[in-house]
N, C-alpha and C positions, 0 to 999 in steps of 0.2 A: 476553586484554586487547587494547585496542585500539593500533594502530603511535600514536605521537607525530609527530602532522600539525600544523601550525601554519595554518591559515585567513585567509585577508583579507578586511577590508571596503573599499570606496572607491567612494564616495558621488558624488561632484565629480571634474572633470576633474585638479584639482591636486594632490588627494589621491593619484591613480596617478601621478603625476608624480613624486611625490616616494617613493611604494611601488615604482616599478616596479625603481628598482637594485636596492635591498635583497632584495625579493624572487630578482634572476635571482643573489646574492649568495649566499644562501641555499644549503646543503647540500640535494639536489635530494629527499634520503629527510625532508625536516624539511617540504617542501612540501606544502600540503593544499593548499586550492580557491582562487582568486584571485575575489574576486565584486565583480561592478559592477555598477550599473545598465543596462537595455539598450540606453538611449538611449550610451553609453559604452563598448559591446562593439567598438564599430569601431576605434576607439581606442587602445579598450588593448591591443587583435591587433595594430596598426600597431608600439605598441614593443615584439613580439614575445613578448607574453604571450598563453598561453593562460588565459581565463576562462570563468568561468559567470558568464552574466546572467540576473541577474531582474527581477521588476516589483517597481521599488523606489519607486512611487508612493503603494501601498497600507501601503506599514508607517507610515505620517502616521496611518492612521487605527489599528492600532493602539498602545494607550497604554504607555509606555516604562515600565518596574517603575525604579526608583530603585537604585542603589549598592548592591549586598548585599556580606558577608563575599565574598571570590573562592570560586569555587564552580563547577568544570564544565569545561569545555573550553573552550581558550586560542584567542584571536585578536589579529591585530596591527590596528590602524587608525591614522589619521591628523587624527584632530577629533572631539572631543567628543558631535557628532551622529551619526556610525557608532559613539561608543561608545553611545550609546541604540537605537542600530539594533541593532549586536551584542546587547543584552540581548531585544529585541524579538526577537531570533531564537532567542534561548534559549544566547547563550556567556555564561560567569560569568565570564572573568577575561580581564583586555586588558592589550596590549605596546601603546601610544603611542609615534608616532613623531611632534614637532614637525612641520608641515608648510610654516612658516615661518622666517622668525628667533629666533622664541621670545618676542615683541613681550609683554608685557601690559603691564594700565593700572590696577598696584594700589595708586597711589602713595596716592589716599586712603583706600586700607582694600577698594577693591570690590576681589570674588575673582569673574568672571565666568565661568561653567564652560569658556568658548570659549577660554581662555587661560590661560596657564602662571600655574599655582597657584591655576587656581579650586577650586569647589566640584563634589561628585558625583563624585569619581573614586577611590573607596574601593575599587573593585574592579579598578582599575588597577595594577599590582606593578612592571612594569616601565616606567620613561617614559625614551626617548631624544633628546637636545636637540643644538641645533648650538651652543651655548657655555654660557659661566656664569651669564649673566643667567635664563635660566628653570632651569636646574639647581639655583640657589638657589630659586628661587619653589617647584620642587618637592620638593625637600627640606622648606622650613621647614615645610609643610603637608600632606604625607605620607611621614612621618620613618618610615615602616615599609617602604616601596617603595624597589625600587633607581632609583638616577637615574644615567643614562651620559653623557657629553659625547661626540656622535657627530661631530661636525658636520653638515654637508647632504649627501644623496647626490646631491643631485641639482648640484653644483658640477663634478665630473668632467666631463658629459657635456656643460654647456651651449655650445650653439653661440658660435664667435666673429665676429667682422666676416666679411664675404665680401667680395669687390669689390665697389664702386660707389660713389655719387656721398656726399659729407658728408649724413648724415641723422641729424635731428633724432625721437624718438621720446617721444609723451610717454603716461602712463598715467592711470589715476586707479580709488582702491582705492573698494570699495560701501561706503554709509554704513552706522553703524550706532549708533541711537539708545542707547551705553552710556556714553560720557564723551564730552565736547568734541571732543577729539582724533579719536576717531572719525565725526564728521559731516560730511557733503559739504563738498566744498572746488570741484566741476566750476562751480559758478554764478559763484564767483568769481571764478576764473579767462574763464572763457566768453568775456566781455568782449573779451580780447587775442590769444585763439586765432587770431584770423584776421589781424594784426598778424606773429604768429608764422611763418603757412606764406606769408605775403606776403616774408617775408623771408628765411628757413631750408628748405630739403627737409625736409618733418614729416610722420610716420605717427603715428597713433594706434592705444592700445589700451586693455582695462579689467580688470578683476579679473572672474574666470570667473561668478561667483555668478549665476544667472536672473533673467534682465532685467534686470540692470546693464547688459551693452555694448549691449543694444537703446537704451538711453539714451544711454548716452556717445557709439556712433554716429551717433545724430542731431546731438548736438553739436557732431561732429569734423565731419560734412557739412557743415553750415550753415558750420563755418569752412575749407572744403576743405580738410581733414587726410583724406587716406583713412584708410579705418580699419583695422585689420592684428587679425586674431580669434585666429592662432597668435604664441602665447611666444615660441616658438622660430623663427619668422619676425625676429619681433622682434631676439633677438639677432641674426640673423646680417644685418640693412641696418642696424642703428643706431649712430652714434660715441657719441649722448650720451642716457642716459635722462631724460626731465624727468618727476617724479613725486610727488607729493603724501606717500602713506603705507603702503607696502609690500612685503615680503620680496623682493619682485624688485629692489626700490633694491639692496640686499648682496648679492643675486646677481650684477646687473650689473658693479658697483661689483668684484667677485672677480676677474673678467675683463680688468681691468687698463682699464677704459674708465670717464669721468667722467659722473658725477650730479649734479641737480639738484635740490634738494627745495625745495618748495613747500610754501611755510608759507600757514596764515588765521587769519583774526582769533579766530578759535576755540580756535586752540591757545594754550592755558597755558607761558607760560616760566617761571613761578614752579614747575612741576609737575613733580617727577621720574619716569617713568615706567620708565625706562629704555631703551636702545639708539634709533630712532627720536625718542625725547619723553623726553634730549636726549642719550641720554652716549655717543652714536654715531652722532650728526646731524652732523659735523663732517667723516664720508665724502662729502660734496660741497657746493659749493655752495646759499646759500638764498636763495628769494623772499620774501620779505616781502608785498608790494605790486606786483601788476598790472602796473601799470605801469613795473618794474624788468624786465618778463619776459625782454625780449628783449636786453636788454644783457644780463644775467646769462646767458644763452644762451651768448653770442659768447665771453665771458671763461670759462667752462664748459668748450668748446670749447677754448680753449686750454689746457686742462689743466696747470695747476701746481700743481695739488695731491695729488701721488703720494703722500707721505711722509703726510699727514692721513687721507689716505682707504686707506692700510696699516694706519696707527694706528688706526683706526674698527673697519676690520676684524678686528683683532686681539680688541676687545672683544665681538664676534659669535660668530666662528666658533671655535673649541677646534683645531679640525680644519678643513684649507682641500682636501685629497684622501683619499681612502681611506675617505668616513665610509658606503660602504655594507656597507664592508666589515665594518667595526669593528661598525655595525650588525647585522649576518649575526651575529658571535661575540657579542653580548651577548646574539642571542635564543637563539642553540644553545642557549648557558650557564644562559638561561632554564629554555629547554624538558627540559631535561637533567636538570631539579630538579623535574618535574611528574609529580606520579601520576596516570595516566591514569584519568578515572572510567570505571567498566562503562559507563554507561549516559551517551554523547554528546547534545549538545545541537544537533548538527547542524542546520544548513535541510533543512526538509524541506517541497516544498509539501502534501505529503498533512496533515500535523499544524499547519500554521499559516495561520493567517487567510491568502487571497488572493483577486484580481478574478477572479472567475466571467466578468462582462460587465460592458460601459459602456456609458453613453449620455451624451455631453455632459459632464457634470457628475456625473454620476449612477452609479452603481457597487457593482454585487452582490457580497458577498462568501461566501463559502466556507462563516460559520458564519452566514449566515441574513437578515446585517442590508444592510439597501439606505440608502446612506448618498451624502449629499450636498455635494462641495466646492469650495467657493466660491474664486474666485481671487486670497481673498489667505491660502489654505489652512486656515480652519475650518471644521468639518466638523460635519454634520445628521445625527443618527438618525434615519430616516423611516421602516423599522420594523426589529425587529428587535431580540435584546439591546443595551442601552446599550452605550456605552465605559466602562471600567472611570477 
């Protein structure tokens, strides 16, 4: 029978980011394969990880099987779409590690698989979170899986101030057409942006996701904000994060340095979401209106609000050090309790669909079909068997 390997996926730049402690955490006989995509192999070598990259362009076009009974060989990921990749590769059963805060938006009933306590993750057993807020989401809606309050691993490692001058940094999370709270807030703001670096030392940055910062960059130009592409750039010039909607706000905010959030007319104050949208929006400072920006900035800056933005945190995190660790022992614990099946569902390019060739848009694959995709990722049978 086969050793007890444990495999990762990590799709996104943030996703390793927050895999990479846990992993080097990891008893080194429980490690299998670390897998990125190749555009992402430079990367993840940089924090000292050895991977295998592959072409992780083509698993779009094949079609993701749904949630089965767990079934096969285990894998850890970090979001909901490497758990459909994982199936596409043929693992039946997945360790979820939050990649975030634990953010979801199910106040009125939506369970969005993207977030703690959606839908599709029946074949998920183990889910690890940085507090109570999505520990409960997980629980109430897969009462058969263990749920661990790890915190963040990635809270250890992050950079803090370095020398230099008062800098101002602000961010802004990708939209996404699921609830209010999640839709662009950059146009709103746009306006004052250049008010802001007229006045403040200001870098800009944006949430990893493709083509987002090619956007947001042009924004932050036109308001001469440079634009700053590394996180961890980020922490180490900034005093104050100014940021609309995302798990770097409670990263920064851990760091003992003051936040700014950035509200729009979009968001629901009647809406309980929880932590961000609101029962931990009180970690810093908020805009309202545009035109508050820049005083809210200045008084931001002056930081008196230690004791709020502790209390904030406290309803985040469970754990504020140690949660790679903590993480490492819950997946031993995991794996520990796994009967290895004969027959591995491993990557294997010989047994699954992959690019033969490209041309353009255009692209052979392995079992026959020459299939075409279009840039806002739908894709053409032009011959070949269908997609399932």
């Amino acid at each position: 029978m086969a050793d007890k390997r444990l495999d990762v996926l990590a799709s996104e730049l943030q996703f390793v980011d927050h895999l990479a402690p846990v992993w080097k955490a990891l008893p080194e006989e429980l490690r299998g394969v670390f897998r990125v995509p190749v555009n992402l192999e430079a990367y993840a070598e940089s924090l000292g990880l050895e991977v295998e990259a592959i072409p992780w362009t083509w698993l779009r076009a094949v079609p993701a099987p749904p949630a089965s009974p767990p079934k096969g060989e285990r894998v850890l990921v970090a979001s909901y779409g490497d758990t459909r990749n994982g199936r596409r590769l043929g693992y039946g059963e997945f360790a979820f590690l939050e990649h975030g805060c634990g953010q979801s938006y199910g106040a009125k009933g939506d369970r969005h698989p993207s977030y703690s306590g959606g839908t599709d993750r029946d074949d998920t057993t183990l889910f690890m979170v940085p507090g109570p807020h999505p520990a409960r989401r997980w629980r109430q809606f897969y009462p058969g899986a263990k749920v661990v309050e790890v915190g963040c691993p990635k809270l250890d490692s992050l950079p803090r101030k370095n020398h230099g001058p008062t800098t101002v940094a602000f961010a802004f999370h990708c939209p996404f057409a699921v609830v209010p709270e999640l839709y662009e807030t950059l146009s709103y703001y746009a306006p004052v942006l250049r008010d802001a670096a007229d006045r403040f030392k200001t870098i800009g940055h944006a949430h990893p996701r493709a083509g987002w910062p090619r956007q947001v960059a042009d924004r932050f130009k036109r308001a001469r904000i440079p634009f700053v592409e590394s996180l961890s750039e980020v922490f180490e010039r900034a005093d104050l994060l100014v940021c609309d909607n995302s798990s770097i706000i409670y990263e920064f905010a851990s760091t003992g340095r003051p936040v700014l959030l950035l509200n729009a007319p979009c968001y629901r104050r009647g809406v309980e979401h929880g932590i961000r949208f609101w029962a931990a929006s009180d970690v810093g400072l908020q805009v309202d209106r545009p035109e508050q920006l820049c005083d809210k900035i200045a008084q931001a800056l002056d930081d008196k609000h230690e004791s709020r933005r502790e209390a904030a945190l406290r309803l985040v995190y469970t754990h504020r050090t140690g949660a790679a660790q903590l993480a490492a022992e819950a997946l031993s614990e995991w794996m520990a309790g796994w009967r290895v099946p004969e027959i591995r569902g491993k990557y294997d390019l010989a047994q699954t669909e992959r690019i033969l060739s490209s041309t353009g848009s255009t692209i052979v694959t392995s079992f026959g079909r020459k299939l075409r995709i279009d840039p806002r990722g739908s894709i053409e049978v032009l011959t070949g068997p269908p997609l399932r």
